[in-house]
Structures are given as C-alpha cells and as structure tokens.
PDB file of N, CA, C and O in Angstrom:
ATOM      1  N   UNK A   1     -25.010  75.293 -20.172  1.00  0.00           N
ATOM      2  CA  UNK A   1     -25.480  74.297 -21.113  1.00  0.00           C
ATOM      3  C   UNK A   1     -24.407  74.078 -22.164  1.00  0.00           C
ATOM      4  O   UNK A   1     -23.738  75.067 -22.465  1.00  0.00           O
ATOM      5  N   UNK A   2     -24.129  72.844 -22.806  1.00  0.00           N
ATOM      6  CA  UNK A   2     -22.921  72.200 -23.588  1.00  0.00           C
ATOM      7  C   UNK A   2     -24.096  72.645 -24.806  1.00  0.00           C
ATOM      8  O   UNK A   2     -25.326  72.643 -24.867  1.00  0.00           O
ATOM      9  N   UNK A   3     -22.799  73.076 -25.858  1.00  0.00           N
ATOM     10  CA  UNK A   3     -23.262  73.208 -27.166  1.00  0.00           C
ATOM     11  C   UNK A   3     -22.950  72.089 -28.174  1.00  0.00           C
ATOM     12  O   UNK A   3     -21.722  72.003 -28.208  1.00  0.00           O
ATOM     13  N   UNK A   4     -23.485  71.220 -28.985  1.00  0.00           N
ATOM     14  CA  UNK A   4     -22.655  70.220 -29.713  1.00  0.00           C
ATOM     15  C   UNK A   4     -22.306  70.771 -31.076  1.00  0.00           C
ATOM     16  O   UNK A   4     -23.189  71.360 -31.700  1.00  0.00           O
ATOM     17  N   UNK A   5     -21.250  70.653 -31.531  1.00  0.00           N
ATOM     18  CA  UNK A   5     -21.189  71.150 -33.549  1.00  0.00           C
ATOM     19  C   UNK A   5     -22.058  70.426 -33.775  1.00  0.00           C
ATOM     20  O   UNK A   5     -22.214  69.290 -33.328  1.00  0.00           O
ATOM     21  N   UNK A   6     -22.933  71.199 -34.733  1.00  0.00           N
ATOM     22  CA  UNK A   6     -23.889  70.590 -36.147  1.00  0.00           C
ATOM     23  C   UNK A   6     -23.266  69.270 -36.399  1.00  0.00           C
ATOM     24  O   UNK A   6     -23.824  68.222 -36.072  1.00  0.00           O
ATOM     25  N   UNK A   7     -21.960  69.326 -37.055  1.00  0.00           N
ATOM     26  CA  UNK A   7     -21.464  68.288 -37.752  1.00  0.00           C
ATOM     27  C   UNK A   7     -21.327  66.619 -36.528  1.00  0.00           C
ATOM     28  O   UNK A   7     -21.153  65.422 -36.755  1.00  0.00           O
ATOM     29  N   UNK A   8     -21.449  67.136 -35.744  1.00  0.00           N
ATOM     30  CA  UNK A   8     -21.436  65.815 -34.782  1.00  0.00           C
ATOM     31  C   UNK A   8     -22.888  65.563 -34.503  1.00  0.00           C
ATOM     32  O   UNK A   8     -23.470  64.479 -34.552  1.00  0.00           O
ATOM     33  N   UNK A   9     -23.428  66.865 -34.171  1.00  0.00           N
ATOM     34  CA  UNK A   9     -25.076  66.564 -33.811  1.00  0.00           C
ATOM     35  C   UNK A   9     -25.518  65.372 -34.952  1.00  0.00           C
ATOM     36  O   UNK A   9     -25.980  64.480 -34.240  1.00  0.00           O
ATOM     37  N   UNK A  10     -25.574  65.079 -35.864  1.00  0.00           N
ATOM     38  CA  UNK A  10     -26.101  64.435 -37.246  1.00  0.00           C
ATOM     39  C   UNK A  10     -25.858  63.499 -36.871  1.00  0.00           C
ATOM     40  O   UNK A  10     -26.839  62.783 -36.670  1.00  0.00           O
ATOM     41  N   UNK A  11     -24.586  62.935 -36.564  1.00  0.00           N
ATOM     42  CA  UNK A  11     -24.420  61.679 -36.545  1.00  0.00           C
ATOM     43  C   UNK A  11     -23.625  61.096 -35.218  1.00  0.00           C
ATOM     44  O   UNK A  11     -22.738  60.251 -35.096  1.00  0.00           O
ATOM     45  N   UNK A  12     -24.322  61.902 -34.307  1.00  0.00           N
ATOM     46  CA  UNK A  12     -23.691  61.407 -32.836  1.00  0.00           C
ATOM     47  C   UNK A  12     -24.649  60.562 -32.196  1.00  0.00           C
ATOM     48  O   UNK A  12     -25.729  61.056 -32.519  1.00  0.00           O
ATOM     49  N   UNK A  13     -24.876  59.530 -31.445  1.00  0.00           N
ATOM     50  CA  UNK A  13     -25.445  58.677 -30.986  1.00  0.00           C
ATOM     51  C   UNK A  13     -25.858  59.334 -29.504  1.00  0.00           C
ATOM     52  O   UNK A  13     -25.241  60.296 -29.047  1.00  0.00           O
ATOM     53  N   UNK A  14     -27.003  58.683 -28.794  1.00  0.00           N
ATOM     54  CA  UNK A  14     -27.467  58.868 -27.588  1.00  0.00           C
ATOM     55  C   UNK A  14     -27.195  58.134 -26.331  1.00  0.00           C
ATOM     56  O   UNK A  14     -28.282  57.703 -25.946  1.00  0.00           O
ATOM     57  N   UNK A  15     -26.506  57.881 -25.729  1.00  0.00           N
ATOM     58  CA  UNK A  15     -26.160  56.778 -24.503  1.00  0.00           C
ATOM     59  C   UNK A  15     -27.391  57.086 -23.571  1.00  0.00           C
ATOM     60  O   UNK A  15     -28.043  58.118 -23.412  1.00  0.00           O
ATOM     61  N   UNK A  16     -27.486  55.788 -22.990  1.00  0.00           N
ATOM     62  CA  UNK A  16     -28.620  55.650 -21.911  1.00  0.00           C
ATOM     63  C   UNK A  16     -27.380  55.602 -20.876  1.00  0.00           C
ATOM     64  O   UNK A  16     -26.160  55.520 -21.019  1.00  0.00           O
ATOM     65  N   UNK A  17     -28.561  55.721 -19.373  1.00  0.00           N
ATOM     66  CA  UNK A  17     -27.879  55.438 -18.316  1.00  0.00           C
ATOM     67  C   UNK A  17     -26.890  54.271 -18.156  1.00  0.00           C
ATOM     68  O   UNK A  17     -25.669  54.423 -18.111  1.00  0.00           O
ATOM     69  N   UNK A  18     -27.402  53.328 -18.091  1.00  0.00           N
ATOM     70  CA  UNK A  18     -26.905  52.113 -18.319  1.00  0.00           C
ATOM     71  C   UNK A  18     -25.296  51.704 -18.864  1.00  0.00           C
ATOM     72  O   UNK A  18     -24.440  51.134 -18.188  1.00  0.00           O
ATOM     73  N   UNK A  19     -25.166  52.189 -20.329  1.00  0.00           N
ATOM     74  CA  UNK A  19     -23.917  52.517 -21.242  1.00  0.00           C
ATOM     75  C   UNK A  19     -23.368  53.066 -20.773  1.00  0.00           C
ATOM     76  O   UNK A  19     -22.457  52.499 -20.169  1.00  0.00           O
ATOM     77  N   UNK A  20     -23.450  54.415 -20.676  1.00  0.00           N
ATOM     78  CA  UNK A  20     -22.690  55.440 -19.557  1.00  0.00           C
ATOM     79  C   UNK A  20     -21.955  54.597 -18.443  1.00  0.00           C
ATOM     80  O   UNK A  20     -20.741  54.393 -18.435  1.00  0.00           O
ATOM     81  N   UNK A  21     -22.938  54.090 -17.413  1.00  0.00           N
ATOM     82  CA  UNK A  21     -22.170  53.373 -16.138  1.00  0.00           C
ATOM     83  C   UNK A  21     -21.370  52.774 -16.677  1.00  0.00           C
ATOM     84  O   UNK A  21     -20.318  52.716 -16.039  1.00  0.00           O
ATOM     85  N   UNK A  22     -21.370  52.084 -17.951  1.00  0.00           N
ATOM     86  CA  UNK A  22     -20.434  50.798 -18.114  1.00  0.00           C
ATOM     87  C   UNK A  22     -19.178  51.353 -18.360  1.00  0.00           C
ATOM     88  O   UNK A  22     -18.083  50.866 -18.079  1.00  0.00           O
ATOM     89  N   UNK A  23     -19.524  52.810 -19.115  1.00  0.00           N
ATOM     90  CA  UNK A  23     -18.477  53.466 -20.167  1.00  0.00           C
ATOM     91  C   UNK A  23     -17.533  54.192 -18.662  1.00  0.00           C
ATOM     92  O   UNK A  23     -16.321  54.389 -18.756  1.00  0.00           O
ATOM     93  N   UNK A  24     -17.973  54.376 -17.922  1.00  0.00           N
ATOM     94  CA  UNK A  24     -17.567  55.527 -17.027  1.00  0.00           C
ATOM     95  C   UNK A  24     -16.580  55.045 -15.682  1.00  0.00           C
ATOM     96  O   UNK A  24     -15.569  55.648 -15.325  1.00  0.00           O
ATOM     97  N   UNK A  25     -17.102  53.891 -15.081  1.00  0.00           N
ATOM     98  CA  UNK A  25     -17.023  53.106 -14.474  1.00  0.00           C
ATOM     99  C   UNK A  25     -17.503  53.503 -13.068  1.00  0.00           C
ATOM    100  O   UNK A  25     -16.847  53.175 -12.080  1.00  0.00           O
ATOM    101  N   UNK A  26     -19.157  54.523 -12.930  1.00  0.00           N
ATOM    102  CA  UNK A  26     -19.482  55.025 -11.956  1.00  0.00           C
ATOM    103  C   UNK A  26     -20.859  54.692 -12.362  1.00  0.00           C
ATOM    104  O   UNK A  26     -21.512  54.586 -13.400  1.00  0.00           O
ATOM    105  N   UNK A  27     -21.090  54.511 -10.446  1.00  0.00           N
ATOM    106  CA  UNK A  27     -23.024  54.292 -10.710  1.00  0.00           C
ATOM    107  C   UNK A  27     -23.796  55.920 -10.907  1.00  0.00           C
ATOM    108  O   UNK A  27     -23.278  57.018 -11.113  1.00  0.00           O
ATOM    109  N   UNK A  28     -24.981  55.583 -10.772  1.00  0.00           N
ATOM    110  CA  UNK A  28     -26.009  56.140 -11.115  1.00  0.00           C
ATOM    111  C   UNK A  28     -25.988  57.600 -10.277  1.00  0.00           C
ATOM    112  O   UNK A  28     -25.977  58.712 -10.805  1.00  0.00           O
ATOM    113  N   UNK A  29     -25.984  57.344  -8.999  1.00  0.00           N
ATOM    114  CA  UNK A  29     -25.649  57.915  -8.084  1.00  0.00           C
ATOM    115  C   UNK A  29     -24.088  59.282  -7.471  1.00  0.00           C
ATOM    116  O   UNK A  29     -23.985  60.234  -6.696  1.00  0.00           O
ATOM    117  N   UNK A  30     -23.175  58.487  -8.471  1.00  0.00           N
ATOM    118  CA  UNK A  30     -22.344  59.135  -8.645  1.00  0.00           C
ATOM    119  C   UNK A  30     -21.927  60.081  -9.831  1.00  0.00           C
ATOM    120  O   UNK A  30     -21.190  61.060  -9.720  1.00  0.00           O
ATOM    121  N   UNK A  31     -22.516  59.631 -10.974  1.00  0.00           N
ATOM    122  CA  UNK A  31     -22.675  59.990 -11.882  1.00  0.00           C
ATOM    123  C   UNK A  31     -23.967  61.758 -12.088  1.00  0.00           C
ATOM    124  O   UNK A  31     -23.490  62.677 -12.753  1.00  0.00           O
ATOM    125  N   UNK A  32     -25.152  61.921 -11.590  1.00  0.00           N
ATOM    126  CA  UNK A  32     -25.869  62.453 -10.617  1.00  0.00           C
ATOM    127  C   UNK A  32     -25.027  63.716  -9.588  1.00  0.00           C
ATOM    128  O   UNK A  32     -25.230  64.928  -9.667  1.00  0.00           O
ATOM    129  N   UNK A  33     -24.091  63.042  -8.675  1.00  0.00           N
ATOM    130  CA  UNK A  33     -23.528  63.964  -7.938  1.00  0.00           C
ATOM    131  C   UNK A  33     -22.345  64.680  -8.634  1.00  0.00           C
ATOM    132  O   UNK A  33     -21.898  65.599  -7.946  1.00  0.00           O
ATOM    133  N   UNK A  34     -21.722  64.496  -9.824  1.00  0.00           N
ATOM    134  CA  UNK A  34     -20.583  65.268 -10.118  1.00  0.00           C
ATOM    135  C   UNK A  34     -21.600  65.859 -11.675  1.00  0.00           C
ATOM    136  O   UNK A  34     -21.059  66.395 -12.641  1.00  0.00           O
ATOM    137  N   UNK A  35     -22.588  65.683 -11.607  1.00  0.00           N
ATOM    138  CA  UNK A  35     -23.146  66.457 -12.579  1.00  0.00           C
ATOM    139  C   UNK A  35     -23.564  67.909 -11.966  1.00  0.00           C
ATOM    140  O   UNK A  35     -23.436  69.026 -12.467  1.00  0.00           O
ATOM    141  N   UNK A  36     -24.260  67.401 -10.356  1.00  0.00           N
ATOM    142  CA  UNK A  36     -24.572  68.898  -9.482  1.00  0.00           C
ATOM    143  C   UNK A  36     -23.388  69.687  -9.509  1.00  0.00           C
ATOM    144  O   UNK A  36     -23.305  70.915  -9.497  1.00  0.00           O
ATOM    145  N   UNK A  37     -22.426  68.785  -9.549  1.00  0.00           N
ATOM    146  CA  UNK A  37     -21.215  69.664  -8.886  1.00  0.00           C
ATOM    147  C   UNK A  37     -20.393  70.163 -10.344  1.00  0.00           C
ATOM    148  O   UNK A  37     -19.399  70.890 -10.327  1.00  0.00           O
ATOM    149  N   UNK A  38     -20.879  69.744 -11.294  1.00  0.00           N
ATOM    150  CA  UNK A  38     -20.072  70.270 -12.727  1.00  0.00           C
ATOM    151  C   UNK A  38     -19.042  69.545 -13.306  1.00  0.00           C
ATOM    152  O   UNK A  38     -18.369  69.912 -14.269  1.00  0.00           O
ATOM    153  N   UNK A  39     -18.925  68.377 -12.617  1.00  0.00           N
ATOM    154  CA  UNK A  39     -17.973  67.657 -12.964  1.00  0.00           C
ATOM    155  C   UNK A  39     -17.923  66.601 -13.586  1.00  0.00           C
ATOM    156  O   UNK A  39     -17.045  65.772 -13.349  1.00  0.00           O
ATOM    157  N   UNK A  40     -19.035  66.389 -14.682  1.00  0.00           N
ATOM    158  CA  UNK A  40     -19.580  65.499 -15.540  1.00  0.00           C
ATOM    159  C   UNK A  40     -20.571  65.988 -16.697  1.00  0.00           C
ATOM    160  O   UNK A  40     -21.299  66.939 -16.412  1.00  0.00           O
ATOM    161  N   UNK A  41     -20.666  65.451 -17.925  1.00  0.00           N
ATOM    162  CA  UNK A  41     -21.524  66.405 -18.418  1.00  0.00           C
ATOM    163  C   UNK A  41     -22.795  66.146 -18.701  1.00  0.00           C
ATOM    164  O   UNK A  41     -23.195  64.993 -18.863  1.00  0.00           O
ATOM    165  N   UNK A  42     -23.679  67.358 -18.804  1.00  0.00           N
ATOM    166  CA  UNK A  42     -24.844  67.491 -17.998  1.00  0.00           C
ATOM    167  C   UNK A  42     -26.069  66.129 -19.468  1.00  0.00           C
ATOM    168  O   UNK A  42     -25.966  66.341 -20.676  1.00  0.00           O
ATOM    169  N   UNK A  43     -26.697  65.349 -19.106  1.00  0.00           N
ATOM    170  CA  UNK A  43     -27.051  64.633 -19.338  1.00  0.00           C
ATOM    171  C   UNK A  43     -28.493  65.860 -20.421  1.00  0.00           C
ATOM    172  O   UNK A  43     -28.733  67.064 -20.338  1.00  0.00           O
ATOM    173  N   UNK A  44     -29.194  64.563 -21.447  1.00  0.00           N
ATOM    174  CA  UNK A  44     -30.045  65.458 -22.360  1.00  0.00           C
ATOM    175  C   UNK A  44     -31.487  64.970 -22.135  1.00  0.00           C
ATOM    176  O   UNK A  44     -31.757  63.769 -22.106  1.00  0.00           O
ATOM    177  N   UNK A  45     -32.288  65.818 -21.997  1.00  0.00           N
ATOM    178  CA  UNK A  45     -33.771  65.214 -21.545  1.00  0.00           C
ATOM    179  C   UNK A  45     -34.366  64.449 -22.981  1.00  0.00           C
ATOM    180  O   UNK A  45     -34.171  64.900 -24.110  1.00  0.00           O
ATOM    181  N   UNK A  46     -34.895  63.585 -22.769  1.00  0.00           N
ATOM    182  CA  UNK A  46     -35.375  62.807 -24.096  1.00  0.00           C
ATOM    183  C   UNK A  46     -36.720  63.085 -23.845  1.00  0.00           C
ATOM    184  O   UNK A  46     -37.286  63.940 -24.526  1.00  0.00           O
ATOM    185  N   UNK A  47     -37.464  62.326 -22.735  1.00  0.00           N
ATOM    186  CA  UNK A  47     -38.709  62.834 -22.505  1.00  0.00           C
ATOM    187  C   UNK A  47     -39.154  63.264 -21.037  1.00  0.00           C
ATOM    188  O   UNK A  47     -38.675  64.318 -20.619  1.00  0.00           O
ATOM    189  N   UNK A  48     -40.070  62.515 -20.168  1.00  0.00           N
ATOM    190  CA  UNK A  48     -40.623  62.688 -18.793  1.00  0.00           C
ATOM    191  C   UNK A  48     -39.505  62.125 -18.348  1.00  0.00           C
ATOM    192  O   UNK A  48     -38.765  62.955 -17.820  1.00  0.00           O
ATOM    193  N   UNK A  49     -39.071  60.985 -18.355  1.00  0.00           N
ATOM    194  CA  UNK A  49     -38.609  60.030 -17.092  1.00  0.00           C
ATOM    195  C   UNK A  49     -37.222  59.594 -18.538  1.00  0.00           C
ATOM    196  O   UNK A  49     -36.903  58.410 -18.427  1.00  0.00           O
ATOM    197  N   UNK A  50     -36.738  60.051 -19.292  1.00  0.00           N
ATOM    198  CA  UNK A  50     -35.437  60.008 -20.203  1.00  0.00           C
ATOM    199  C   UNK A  50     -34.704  60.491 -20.555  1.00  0.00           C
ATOM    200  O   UNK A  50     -34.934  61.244 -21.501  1.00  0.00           O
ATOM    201  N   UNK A  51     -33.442  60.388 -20.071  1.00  0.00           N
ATOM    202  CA  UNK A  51     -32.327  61.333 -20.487  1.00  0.00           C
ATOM    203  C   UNK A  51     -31.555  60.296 -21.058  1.00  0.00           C
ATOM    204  O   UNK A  51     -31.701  59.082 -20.915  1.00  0.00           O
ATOM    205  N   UNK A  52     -30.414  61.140 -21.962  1.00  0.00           N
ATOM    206  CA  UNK A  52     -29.353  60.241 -22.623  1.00  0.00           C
ATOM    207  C   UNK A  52     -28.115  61.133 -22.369  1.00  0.00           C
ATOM    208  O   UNK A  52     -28.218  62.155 -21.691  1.00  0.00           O
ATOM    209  N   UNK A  53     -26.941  60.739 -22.917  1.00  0.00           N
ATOM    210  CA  UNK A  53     -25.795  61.647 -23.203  1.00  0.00           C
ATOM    211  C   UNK A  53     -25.375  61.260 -24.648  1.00  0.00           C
ATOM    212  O   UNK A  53     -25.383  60.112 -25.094  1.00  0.00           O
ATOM    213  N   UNK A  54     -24.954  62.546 -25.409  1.00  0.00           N
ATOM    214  CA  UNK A  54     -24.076  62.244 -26.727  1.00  0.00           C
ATOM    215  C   UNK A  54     -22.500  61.368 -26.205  1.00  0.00           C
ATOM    216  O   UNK A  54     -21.674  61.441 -25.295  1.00  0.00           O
ATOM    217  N   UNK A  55     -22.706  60.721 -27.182  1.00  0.00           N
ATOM    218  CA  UNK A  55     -21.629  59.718 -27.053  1.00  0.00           C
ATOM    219  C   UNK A  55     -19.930  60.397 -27.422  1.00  0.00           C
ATOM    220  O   UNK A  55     -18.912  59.764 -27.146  1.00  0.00           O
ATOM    221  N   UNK A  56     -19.923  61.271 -27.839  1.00  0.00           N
ATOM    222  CA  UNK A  56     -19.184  62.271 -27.966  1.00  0.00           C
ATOM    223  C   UNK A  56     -18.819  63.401 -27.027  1.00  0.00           C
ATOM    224  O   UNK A  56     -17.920  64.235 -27.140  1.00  0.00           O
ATOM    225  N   UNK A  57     -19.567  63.264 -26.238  1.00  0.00           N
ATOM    226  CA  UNK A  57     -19.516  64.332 -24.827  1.00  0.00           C
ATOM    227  C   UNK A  57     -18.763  63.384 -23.663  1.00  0.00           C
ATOM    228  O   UNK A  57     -17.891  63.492 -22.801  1.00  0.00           O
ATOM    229  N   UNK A  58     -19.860  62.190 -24.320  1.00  0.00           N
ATOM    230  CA  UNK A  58     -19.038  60.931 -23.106  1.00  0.00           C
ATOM    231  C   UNK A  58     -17.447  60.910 -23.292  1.00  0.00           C
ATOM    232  O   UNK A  58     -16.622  61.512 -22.605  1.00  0.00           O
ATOM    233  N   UNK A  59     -17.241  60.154 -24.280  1.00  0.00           N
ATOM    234  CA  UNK A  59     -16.025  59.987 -25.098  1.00  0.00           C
ATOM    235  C   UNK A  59     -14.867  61.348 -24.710  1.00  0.00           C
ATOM    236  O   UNK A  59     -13.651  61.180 -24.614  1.00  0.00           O
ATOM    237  N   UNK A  60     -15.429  62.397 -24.565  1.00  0.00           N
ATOM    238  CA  UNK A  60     -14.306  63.504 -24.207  1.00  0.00           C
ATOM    239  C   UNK A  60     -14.187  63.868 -22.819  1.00  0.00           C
ATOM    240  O   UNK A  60     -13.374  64.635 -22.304  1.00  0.00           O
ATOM    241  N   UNK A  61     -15.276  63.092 -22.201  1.00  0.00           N
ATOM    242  CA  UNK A  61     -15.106  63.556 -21.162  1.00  0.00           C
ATOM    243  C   UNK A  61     -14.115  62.261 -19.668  1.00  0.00           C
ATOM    244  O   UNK A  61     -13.704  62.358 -18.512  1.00  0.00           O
ATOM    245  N   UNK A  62     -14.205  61.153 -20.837  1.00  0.00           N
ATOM    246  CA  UNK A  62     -13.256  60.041 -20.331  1.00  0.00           C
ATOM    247  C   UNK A  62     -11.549  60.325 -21.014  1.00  0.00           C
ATOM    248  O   UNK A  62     -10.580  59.903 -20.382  1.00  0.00           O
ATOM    249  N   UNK A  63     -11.390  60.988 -22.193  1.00  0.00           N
ATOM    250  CA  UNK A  63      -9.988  61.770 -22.722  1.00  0.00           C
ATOM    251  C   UNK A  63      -9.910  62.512 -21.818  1.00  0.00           C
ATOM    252  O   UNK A  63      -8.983  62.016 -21.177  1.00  0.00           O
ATOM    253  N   UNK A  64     -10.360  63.730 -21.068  1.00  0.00           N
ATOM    254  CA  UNK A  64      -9.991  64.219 -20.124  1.00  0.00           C
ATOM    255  C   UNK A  64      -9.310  63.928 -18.968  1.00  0.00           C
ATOM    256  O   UNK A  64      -8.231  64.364 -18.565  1.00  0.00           O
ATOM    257  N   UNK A  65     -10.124  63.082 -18.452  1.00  0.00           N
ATOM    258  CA  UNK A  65      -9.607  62.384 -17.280  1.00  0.00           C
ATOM    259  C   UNK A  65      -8.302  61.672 -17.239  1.00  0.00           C
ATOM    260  O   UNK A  65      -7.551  61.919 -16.296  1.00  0.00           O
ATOM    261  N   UNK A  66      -7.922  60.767 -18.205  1.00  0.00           N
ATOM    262  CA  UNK A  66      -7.104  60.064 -18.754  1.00  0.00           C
ATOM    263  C   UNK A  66      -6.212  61.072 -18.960  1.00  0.00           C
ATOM    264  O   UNK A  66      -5.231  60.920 -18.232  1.00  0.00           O
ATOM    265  N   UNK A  67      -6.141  62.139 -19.723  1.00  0.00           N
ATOM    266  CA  UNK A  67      -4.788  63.450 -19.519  1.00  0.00           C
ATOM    267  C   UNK A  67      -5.042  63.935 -18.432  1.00  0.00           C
ATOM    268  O   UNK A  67      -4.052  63.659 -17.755  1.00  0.00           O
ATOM    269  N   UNK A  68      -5.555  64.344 -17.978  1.00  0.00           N
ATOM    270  CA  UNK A  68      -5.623  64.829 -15.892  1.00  0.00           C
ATOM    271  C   UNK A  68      -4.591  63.840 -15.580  1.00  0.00           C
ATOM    272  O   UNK A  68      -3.399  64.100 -15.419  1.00  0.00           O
ATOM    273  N   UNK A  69      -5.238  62.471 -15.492  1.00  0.00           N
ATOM    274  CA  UNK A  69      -4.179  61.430 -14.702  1.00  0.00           C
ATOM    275  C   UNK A  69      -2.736  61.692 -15.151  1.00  0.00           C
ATOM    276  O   UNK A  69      -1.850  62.050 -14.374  1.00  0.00           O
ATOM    277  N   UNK A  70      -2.544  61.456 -16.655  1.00  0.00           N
ATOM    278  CA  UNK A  70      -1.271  60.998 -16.994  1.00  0.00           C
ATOM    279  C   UNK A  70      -0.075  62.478 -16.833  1.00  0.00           C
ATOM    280  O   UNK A  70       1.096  62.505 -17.210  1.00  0.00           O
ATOM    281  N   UNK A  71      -0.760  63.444 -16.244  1.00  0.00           N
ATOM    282  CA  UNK A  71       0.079  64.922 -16.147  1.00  0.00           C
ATOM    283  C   UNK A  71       0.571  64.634 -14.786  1.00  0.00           C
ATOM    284  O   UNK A  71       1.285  65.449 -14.202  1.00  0.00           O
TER     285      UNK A  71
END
C-alpha cells in the first residue's frame, strides 16, 4: 500500500478513471492489468463501485516513465 505525505494529502486532488486514461494514455483495461502486476499505482476506494487516484501519484508515476525512457 502507497503512503501519501500529510502535506500533499490536504491538498492533493482525486482523479477518476476517465482523467487518468486521458492523463496516461492507457484504457481501462490496461490500466487494471499493470496495477495486478505492480506496475501502476494502486488506485483508492472512494466507495462500492469508486475509486480515484491522487493526482500526485499520477503525476509521478508519468515522471517515471519519461526518465525510464530518456536513460
């Protein structure tokens, strides 16, 4: 489980599915399979049928990739 700092928790925003795809440039489906596999980060239950991601988890986890590539 991802821990967030306090200081971001306060004022970090929630992405829906939706945002994510746009932000990521992967569907639903794929997004889903590299979460089983650890390779995405793990999405936050809101309620029954809602999850979001901190927009800050997103955000680092597209910097990553982007230094992966450029090495």
């Amino acid at each position: 489980m991802q821990t967030i700092p306090s200081n971001t928790a306060q004022s970090d925003r929630l992405l829906r599915l939706p945002e994510v795809e746009a932000l990521v440039g992967l569907r639903k489906s794929s997004i889903y399979d590299a979460m089983r596999r650890g390779e995405f980060p793990m999405s936050v239950k809101l309620s029954r049928r809602l999850v979001g991601w901190p927009a800050s988890v997103i955000n680092e986890w597209i910097a990553s990739r982007i230094n992966a590539a450029i090495r």
